[in-house]
C-alpha positions as CSV (number, residue, x, y, z in Angstrom):
1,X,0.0,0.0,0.0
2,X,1.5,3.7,-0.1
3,X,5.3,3.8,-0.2
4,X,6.1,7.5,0.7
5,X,9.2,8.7,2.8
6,X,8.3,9.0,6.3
7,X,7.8,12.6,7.5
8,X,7.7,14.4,11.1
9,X,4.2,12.9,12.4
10,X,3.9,15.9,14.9
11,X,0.5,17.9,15.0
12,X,-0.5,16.6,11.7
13,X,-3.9,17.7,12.3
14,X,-2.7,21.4,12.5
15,X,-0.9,21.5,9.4
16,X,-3.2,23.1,6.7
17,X,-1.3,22.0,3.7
18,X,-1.9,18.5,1.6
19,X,-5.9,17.1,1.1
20,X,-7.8,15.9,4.3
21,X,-6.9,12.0,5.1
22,X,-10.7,10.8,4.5
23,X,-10.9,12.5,1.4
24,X,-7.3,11.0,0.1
25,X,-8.6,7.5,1.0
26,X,-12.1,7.8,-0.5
27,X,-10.6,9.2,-3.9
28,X,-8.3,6.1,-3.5
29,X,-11.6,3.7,-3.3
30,X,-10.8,2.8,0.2
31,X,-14.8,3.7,1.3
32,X,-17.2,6.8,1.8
33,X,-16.1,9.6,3.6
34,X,-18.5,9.0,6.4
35,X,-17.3,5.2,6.7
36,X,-13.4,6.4,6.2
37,X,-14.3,9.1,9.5
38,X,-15.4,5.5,11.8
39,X,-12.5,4.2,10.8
40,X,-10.2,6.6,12.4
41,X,-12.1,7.4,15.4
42,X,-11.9,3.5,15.8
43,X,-8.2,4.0,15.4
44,X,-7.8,2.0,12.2
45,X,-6.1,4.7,10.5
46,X,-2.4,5.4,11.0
47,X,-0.4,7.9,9.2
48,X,3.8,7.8,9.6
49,X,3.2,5.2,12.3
50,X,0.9,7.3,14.5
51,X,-2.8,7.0,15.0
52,X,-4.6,9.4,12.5
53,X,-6.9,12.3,13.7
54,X,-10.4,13.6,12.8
55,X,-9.4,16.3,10.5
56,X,-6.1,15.4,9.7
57,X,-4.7,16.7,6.2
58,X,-2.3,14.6,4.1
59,X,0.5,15.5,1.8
60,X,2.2,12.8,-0.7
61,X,5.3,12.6,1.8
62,X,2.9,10.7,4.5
63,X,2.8,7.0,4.7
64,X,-0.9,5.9,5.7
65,X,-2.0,2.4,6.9
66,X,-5.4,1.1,7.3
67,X,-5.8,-2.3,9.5
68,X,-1.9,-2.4,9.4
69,X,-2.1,-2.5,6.0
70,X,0.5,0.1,3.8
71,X,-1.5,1.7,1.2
72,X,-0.1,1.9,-2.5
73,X,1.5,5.4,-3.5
74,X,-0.4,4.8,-7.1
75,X,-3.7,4.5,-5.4
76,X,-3.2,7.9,-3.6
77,X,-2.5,9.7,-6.3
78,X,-4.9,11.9,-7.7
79,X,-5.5,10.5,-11.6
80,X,-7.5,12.4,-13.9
81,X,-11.5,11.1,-13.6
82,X,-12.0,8.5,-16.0
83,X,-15.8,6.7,-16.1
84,X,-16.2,3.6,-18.2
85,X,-19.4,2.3,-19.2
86,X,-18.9,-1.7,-20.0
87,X,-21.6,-4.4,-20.6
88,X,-21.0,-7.1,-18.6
89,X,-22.0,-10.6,-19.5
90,X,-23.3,-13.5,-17.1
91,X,-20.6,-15.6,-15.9
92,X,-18.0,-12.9,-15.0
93,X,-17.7,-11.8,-11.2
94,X,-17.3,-8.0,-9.8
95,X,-14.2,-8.4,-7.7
96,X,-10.7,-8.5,-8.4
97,X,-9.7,-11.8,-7.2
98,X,-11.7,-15.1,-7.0
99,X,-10.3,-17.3,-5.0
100,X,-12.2,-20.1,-7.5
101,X,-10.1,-18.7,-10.3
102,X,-13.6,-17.5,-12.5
103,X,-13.1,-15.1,-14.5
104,X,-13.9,-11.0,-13.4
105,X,-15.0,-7.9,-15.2
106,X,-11.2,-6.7,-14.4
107,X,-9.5,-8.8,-16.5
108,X,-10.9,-6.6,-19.6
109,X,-10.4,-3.3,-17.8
110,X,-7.5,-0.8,-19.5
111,X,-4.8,-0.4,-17.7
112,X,-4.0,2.4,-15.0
113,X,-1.1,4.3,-14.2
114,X,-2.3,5.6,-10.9
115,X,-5.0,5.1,-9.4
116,X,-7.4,1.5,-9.9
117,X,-10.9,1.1,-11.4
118,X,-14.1,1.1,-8.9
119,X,-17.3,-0.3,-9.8
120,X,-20.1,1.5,-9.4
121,X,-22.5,-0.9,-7.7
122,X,-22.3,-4.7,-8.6
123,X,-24.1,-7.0,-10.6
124,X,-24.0,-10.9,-9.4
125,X,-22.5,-13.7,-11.9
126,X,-26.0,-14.3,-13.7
127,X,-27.1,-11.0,-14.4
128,X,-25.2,-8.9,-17.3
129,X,-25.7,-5.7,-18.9
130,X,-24.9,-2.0,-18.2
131,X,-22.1,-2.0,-15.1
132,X,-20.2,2.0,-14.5
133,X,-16.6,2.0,-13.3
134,X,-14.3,5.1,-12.8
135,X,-11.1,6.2,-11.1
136,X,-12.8,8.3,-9.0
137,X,-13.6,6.5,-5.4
138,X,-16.0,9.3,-4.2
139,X,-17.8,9.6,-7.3
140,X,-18.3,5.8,-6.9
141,X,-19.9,5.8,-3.5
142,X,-22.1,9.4,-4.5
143,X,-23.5,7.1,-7.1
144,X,-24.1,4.3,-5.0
145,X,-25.8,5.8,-2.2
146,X,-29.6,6.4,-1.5
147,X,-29.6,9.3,-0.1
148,X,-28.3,10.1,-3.7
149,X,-31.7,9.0,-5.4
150,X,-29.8,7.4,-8.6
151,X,-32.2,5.3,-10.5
152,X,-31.1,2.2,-11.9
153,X,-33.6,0.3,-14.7
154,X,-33.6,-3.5,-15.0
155,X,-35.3,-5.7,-18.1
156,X,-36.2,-8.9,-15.9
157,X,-37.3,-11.8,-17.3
158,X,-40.0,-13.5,-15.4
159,X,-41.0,-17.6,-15.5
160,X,-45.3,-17.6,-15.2
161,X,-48.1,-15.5,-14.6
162,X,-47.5,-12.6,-12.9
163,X,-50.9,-10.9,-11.2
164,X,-51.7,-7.3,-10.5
165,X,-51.5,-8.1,-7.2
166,X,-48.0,-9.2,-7.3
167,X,-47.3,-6.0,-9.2
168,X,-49.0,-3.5,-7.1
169,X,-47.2,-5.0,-3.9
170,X,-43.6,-4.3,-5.6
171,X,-44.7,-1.1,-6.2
172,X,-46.3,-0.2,-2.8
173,X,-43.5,-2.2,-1.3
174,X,-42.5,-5.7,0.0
175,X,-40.3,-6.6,3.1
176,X,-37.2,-8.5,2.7
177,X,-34.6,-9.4,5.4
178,X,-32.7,-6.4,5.4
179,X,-35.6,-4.1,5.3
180,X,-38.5,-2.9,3.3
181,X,-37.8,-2.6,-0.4
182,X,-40.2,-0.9,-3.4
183,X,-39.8,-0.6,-7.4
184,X,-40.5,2.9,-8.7
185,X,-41.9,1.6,-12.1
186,X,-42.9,-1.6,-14.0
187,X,-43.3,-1.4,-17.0
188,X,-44.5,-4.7,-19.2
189,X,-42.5,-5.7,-21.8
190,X,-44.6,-8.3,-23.2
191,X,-42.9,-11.8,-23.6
192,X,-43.3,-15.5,-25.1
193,X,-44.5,-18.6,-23.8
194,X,-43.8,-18.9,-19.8
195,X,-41.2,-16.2,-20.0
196,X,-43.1,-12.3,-19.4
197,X,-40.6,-9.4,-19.5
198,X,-41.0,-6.1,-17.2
199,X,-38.8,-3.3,-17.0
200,X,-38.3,-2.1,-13.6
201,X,-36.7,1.2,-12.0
202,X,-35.4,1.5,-8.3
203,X,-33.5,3.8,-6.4
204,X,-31.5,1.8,-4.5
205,X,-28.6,-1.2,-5.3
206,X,-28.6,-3.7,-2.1
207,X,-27.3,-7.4,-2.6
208,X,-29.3,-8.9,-5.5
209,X,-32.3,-6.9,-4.5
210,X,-34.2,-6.9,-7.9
211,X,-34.0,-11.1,-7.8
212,X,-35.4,-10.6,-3.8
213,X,-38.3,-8.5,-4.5
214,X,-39.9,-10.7,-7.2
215,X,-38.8,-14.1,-4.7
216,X,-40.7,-11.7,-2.3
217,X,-44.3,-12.2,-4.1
218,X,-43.6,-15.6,-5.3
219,X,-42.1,-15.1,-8.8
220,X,-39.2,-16.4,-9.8
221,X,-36.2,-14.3,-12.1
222,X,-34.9,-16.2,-15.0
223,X,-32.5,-13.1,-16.4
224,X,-31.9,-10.0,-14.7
225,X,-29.8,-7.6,-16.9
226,X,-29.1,-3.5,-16.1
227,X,-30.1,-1.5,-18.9
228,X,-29.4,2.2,-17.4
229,X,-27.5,4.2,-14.3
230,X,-28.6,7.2,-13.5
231,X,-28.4,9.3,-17.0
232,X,-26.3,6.4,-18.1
233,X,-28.2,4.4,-21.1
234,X,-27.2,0.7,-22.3
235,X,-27.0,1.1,-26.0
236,X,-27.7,-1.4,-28.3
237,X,-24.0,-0.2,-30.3
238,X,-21.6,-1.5,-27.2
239,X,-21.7,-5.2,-27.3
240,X,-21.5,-8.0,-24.8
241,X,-17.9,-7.7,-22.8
242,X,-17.2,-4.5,-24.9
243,X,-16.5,-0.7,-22.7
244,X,-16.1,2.8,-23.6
245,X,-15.4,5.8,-21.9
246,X,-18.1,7.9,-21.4
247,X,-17.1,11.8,-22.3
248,X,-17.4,15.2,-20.4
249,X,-20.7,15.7,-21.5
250,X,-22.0,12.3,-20.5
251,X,-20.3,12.6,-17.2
252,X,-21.7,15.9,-16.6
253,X,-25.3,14.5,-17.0
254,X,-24.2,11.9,-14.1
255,X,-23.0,14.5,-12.0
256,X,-26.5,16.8,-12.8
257,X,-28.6,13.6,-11.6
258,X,-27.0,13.8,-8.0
259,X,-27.8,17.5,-8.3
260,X,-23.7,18.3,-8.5
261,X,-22.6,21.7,-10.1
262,X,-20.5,20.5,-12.7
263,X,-16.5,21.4,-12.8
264,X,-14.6,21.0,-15.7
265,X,-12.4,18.3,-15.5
266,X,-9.1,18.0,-16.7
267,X,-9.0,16.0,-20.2
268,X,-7.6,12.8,-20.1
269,X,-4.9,11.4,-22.7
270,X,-7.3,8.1,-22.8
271,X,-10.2,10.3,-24.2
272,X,-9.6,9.4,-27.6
273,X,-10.0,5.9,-26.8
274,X,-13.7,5.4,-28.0
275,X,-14.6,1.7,-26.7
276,X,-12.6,-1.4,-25.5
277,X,-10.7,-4.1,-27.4
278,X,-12.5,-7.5,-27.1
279,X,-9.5,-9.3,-27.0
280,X,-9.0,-12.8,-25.7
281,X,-12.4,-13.9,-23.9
282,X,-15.4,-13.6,-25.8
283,X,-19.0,-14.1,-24.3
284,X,-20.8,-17.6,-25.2
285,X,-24.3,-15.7,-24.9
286,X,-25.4,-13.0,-26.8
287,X,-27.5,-10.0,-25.8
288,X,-30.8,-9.3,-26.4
289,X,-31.5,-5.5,-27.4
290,X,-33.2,-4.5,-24.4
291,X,-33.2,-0.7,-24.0
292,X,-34.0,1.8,-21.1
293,X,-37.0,3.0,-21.5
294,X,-35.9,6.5,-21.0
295,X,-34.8,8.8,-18.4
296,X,-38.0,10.6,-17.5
297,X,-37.9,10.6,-13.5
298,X,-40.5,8.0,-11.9
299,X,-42.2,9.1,-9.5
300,X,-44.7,7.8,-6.1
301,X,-48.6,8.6,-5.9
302,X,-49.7,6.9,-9.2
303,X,-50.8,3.5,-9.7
304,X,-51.1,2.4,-13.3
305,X,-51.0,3.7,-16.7
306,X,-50.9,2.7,-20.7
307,X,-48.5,3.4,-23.5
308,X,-49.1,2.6,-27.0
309,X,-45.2,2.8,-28.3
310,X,-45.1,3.3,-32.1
311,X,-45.6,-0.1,-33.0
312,X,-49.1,0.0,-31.9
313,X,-48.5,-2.3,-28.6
314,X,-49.8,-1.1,-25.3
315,X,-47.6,-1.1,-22.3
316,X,-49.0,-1.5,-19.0
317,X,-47.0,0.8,-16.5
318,X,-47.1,0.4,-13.2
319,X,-46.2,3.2,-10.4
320,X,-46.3,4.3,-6.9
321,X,-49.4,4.0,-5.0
322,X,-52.7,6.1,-6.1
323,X,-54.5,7.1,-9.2
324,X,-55.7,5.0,-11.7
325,X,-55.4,3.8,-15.1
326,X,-54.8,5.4,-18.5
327,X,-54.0,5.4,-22.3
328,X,-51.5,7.5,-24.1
């Protein structure tokens, strides 16, 4: 972990020079800010050997440990923020090791000088589709958390009937084990055979939640894959195991949906790099054109509408928990 010189460790807290130690370590994907502050009132954090301080501000002379543990000068550095859209398929893992030896969405990541790639959220081996990553550790856990209200959208693949009543009780909510749990939208997406299809939007991104919820009323998930993040849009031109780099403008949008004024940032010298090599692996399943179905915001106190989309089918659209029914 980092491998600066050692400097004087005296009144660190005073010194008003370098970046503050929770902000260092969240840029470095180490946790939130919030989380990172625990840590070093549990004394967890240690900076030149000494037990870090609330408050305390960093500079890239300081050595910092966390659980003993050194931290990497590269992750400390400040790199440039990069955000990669990639499209996951099934059968590769969100983590950077597994100790099983399957394969991970990091093994198809470009490679960093400084910094590392951070996923934003996670998607379990058998789901695929639309997965964010960037360089930026606080960015990361912004986009994560509720408080945050960043939708996500899901095409779900359902085996058997599914009832109103089912529907309306994933809407007006459903308890699970860690807590009560709601979609924003359903949308039906029609389907063939015992297979039905539903779009779904939520604002949260807890431990396979989406597959929980429909468990919750009795249905069972037979493909789960993300088609949007936030302003974020799966498109149908970035293929299985395929990334890109999303540019300023689409990483301004992400920053406007957590209500962030936007900064310019710094251009990187990967801009120019539209979309990522598919070299090596290549996916044994290929992806179904599932789109988002936009980015207008979903929101509570309606129950259930219609859309007739241009080819003349009717969606059913479920939402929040009033009002009635009706056609577009």
């Amino acid at each position: 972990m980092s491998t600066y010189p050692n400097s004087t460790p005296m009144n660190q807290n005073r010194d008003r020079t370098g970046e503050r130690l929770q902000k260092v370590l969240a840029n470095a994907g180490m946790g939130s800010r919030r989380q990172i502050e625990g840590w070093i009132v549990e004394g967890r954090v240690e900076v030149n050997g000494v037990a870090a301080e609330l408050g305390q501000r960093v500079n890239p002379s300081d050595v910092i440990y966390v659980d003993g543990k050194r931290i990497a000068k590269r992750l400390l550095e400040a790199p440039v923020r990069e955000v990669i859209v990639y499209n996951k398929p099934e059968g590769e893992l969100v983590t950077r090791k597994d100790p099983e030896g399957r394969h991970t969405v990091f093994e198809r990541m470009p490679k960093l000088k400084h910094g590392r790639w951070i996923p934003v959220g996670r998607l379990d081996i058998n789901s695929s589709g639309l997965l964010l990553l960037t360089t930026d550790g606080e960015l990361a856990n912004q986009l994560m958390h509720p408080s945050r209200q960043v939708e996500r959208e899901y095409a779900v693949r359902v085996m058997g009937e599914v009832t109103e009543e089912q529907l309306k009780a994933l809407t007006h909510g459903v308890e699970l084990e860690d807590g009560p749990a709601r979609f924003e939208e359903i949308v039906e997406s029609g389907g063939e055979g015992i297979n039905r299809w539903f779009h779904v939007v939520i604002m949260e991104g807890r431990q396979r939640e989406v597959r929980r919820m429909w468990e919750a009323v009795g249905a069972r998930v037979s493909r789960l894959k993300r088609v949007r993040y936030g302003s974020v849009i799966l498109e149908s031109a970035l293929k299985v195991g395929r990334w890109r780099y999303l540019n300023e403008q689409e990483v301004n949008d992400l920053l406007t949906t957590m209500g962030h004024c936007v900064a310019k940032q710094r251009k990187s010298h990967q801009a120019k790099s539209p979309r990522g090599d598919q070299k090596g692996r290549k996916s044994t399943r290929s992806s179904q054109p599932h789109q988002a179905r936009g980015q207008k915001k979903a929101g509570a106190g309606r129950n259930k509408e219609t859309r007739k989309p241009s080819g003349g089918k009717t969606d059913t659209i479920w939402k929040g928990k009033q009002g009635g029914r009706r056609s577009r």
